[in-house]
C-alpha positions in Angstrom: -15.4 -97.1 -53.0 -16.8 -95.4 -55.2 -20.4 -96.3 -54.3 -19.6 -96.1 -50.6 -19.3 -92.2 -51.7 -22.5 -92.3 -53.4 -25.0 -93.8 -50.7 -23.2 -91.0 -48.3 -23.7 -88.4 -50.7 -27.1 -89.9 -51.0 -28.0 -90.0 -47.0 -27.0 -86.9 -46.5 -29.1 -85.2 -49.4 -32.0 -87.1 -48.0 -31.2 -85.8 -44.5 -30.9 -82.4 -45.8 -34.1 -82.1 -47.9 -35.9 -83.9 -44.2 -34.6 -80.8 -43.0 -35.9 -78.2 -45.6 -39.4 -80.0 -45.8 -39.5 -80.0 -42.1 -43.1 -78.1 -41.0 -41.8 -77.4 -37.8 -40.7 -73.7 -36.4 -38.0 -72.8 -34.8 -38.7 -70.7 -32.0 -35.2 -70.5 -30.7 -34.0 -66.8 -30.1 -30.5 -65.1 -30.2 -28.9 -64.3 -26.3 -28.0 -61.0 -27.8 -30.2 -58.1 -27.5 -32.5 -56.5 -30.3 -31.8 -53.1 -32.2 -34.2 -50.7 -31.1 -35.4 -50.6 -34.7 -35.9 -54.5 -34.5 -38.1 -53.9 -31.4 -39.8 -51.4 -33.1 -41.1 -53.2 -36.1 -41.3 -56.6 -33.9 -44.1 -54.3 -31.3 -45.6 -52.7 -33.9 -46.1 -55.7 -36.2 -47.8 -57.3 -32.7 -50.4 -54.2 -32.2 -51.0 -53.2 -36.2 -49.9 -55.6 -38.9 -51.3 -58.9 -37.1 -54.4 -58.2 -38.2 -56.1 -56.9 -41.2 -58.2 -55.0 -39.7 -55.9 -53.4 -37.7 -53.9 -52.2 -40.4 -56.4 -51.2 -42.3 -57.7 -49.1 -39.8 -54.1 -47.5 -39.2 -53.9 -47.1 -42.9 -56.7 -44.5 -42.7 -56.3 -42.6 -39.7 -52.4 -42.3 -41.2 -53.9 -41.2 -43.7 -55.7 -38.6 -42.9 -53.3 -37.4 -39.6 -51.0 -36.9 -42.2 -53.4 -34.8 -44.3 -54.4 -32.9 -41.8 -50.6 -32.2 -41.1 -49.9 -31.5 -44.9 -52.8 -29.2 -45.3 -51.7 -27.1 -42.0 -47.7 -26.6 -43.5 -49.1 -25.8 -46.4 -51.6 -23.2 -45.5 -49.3 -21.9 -43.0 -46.5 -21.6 -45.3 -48.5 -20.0 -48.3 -49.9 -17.1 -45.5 -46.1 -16.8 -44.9 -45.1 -16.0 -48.7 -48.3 -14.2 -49.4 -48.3 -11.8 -45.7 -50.9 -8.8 -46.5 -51.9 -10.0 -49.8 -54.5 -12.5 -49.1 -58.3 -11.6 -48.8 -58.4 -12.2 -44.8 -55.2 -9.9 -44.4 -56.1 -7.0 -46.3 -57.1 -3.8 -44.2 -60.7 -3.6 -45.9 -61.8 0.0 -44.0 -59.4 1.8 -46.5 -61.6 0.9 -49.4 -65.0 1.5 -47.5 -66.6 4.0 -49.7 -68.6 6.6 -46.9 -72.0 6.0 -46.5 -75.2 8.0 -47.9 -76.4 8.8 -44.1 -73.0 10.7 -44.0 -73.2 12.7 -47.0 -76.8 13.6 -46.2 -75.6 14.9 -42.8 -73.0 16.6 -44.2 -75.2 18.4 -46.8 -77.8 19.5 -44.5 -75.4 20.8 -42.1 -73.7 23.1 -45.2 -77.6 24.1 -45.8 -78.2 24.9 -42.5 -74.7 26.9 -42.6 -75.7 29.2 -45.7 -78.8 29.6 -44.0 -77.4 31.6 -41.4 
């Protein structure tokens, strides 16, 4: 009896480990539907992450789509915190000192003033 239990024991360890070594797929698929999250990952794993090159190449232009968006939030909220302090906001014609051709004018006008 006791060996009878071993040589079962023993067929169906063999017949398991068949079944782990086994090289062949399974390529049998559930009847129920996939998330929308699992559809996701499986369509973009089929159109980016299939290939290397693929992903690399959407590694850089993510990259630098989201720089571009990081650099415009940031600008846009430092013009926000800093309104009318930065150089390009700052009404410059107050601090326009008058020109010479003014003062000229001006003085030959007073001459020709006291002249009269």
């Amino acid at each position: 009896m006791i060996f009878r239990l071993a040589s079962i024991a023993r067929s169906q360890a063999t017949l398991a480990g068949r079944r782990y070594a086994s090289s062949s797929v399974s390529t049998s698929t559930s009847s129920k539907p996939l998330s929308p999250l699992n559809s996701f990952a499986r369509a973009w794993y089929n159109m980016f992450g299939s290939s290397t090159a693929r992903y690399a190449t959407f590694l850089a232009v993510g990259v630098i789509a989201v720089e571009l968006i990081t650099n415009a939030t940031t600008d846009a909220l430092w013009e926000l915190n800093n309104r009318g302090k930065t150089y390009k906001q700052v009404d410059w014609s107050k601090f326009d000192p008058p020109d010479d051709d003014e003062e000229e004018e001006e003085e030959e006008e007073e001459e020709e003033e006291d002249d009269e």
